[in-house]
N, C-alpha and C positions, 0 to 999 in steps of 0.2 A: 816766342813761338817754339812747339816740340814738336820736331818731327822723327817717326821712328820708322824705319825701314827694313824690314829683314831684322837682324842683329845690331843694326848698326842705329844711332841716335843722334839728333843735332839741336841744339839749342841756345836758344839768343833771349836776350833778355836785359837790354841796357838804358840804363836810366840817362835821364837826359836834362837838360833845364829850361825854365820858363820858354826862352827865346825859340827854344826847337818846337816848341808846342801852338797849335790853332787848332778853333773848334768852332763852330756853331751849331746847329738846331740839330741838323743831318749829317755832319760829319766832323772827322777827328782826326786828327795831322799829329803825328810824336815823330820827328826826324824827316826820315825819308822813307816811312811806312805810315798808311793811311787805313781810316774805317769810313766809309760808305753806307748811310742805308737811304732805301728808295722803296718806291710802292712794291718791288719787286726783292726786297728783304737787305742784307749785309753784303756789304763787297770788301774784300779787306786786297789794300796792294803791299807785299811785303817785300823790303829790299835791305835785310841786315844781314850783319857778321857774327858768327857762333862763337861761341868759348865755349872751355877752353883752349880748343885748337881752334883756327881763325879759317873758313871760309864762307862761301856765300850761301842765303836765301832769298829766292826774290823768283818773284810771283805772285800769281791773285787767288782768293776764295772765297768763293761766291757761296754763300747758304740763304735757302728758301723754307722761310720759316711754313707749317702747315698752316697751324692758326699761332697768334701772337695775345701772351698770357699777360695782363696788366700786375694782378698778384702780385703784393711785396710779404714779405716772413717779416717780421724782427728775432733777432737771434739774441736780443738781451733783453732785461723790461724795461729800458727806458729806451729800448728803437734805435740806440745807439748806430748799430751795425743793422745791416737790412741785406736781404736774399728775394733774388726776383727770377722766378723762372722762366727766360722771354718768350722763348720757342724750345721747347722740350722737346718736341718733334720736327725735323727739319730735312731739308735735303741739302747737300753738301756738291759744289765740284771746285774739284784742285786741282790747278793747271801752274807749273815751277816749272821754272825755265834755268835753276840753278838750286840743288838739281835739278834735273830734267824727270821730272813725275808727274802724270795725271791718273787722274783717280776721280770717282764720284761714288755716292752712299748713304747712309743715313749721316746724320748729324744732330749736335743738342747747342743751346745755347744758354747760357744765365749770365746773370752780375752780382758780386756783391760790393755794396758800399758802407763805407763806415764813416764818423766824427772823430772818430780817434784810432790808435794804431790798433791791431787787434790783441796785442800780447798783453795791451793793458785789461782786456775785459775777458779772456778765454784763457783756459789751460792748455785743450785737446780738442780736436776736433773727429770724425770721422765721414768721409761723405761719399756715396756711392751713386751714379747714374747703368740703369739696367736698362738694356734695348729688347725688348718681348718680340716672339716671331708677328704677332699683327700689326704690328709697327707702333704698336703705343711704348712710353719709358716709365719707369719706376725710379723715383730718387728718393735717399735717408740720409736722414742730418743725422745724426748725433755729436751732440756737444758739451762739455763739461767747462763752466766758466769758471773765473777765477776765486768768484767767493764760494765753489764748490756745489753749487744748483748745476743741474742737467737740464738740457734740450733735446728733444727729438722731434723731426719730420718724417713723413713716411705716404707720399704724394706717388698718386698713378695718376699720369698723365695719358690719354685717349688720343689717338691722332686725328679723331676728329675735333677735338677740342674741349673733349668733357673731364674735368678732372673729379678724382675720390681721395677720401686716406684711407689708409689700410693700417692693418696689427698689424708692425712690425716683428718678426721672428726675432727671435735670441740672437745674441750677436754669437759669432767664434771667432776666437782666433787666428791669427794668420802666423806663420811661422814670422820672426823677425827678422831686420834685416843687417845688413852687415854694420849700417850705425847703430845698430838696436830699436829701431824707434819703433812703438807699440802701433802693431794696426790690425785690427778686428772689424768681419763683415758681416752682414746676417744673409743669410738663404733658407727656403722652409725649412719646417723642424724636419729633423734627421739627413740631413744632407752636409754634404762639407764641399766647400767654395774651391775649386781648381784653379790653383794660383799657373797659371799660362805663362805671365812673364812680368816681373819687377821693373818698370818702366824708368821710373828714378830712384831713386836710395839716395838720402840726404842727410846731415846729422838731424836735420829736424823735421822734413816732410819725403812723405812717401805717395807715389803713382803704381798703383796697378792694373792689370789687364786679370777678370778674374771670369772663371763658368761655372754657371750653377745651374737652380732652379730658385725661380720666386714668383710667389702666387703663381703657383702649379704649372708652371711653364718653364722652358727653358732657356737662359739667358745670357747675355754679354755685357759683361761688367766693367766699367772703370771704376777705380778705387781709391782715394786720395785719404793719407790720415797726415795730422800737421801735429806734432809739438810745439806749442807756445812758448813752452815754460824750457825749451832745449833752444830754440830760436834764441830768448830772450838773454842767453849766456855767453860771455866777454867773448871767449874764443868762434863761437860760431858764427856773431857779429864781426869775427876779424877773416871769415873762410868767405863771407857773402862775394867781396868783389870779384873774387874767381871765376863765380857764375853772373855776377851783376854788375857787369863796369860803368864807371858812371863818366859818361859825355859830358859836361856844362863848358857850352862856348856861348 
């Protein structure tokens, strides 16, 4: 979980093993944080410790999807990895009790899954979720995999439920960040993306909060770009635990 408040940011993310784990049909137990879902959409209870300075989150988040999207992508040609957009459109409330934060709003939801790691099938990735003043989202894939073919997605989702693709606009640049990792967005032609706030800086994945406009309207950007091929290098594989500590009891 990332939570960002003001200036300030917290984040947990701790791997765990077998034992800590149950699941069935409708729901998913990792530790001592849970996923939920019911006729009435996702409930997640979350009760972990941030790194890497150590205190709490714990709390629940309820999101109500509008409609629920079956849609899977593959993201390679043999389906390896897959992209499902469940509820693009959602409504969100967060209620923490450590912090103490409630909030409600829009909200988006997806998954991805894969057969194998992703560093093995991907170079680069870049992916953006755009929230439109009618409450419909706009999401772009673009992806460069390893044998050097490209992907791209470029999905308007309806908040009634109808979905289209659209031309994707030129990507631009984004200034880089203090690890250097490349990350480029697109917004209509002649526009430039207002970088708002650098959420994470990673030696290999980047989160941002960005404003623009796309398909002629004006919009609220998350921005995630991943380096694979920076992931997949000795040293950064030795920085993971910092942010990833791993639990197996």
């Amino acid at each position: 979980m990332a939570l960002y408040s003001g200036r300030s940011k917290r984040w947990t993310l701790t791997e765990r093993g077998r034992r800590d784990l149950s699941r069935d049909a409708t729901s998913l137990s990792i530790g001592p944080s849970s996923l939920t879902w019911d006729a009435n959409g996702l409930t997640a209870e979350i009760d972990e410790t941030t790194v890497p300075l150590p205190s709490r989150v714990r709390g629940s988040i309820r999101l109500r999807p509008e409609t629920v999207h079956e849609e899977t992508h593959a993201l390679d040609p043999a389906g390896v990895h897959r992209w499902r957009p469940m509820a693009p459109c959602a409504r969100v409330e967060v209620a923490l009790d450590r912090p103490a934060l409630r909030w409600s709003g829009r909200a988006y939801l997806d998954s991805n899954r894969g057969d194998s790691p992703l560093e093995e099938a991907f170079d680069q990735w870049h992916w953006s979720r755009s929230a439109l003043p009618d409450g419909s989202a706009a999401v772009l894939y673009d992806v460069r995999r390893r044998d050097g073919t490209a992907f791209g997605l470029a999905r308007h989702f309806g908040s009634g439920g109808g979905v289209r693709d659209f031309d994707p606009p030129a990507p631009v640049s984004l200034a880089r960040t203090l690890w250097r990792v490349d990350r480029a967005a697109r917004v209509d032609p002649g526009g430039v993306p207002y970088l708002r706030r650098t959420l994470e800086d990673t030696p290999f994945y980047t989160r941002s909060h960005l404003e623009g406009h796309l398909l002629g309207e004006p919009v609220q950007t998350v921005h995630e770009s991943l380096s694979l091929r920076r992931f997949s290098q000795h040293w950064v594989q030795c920085l993971l635990p910092f942010r990833m500590p791993r639990r197996v009891g």
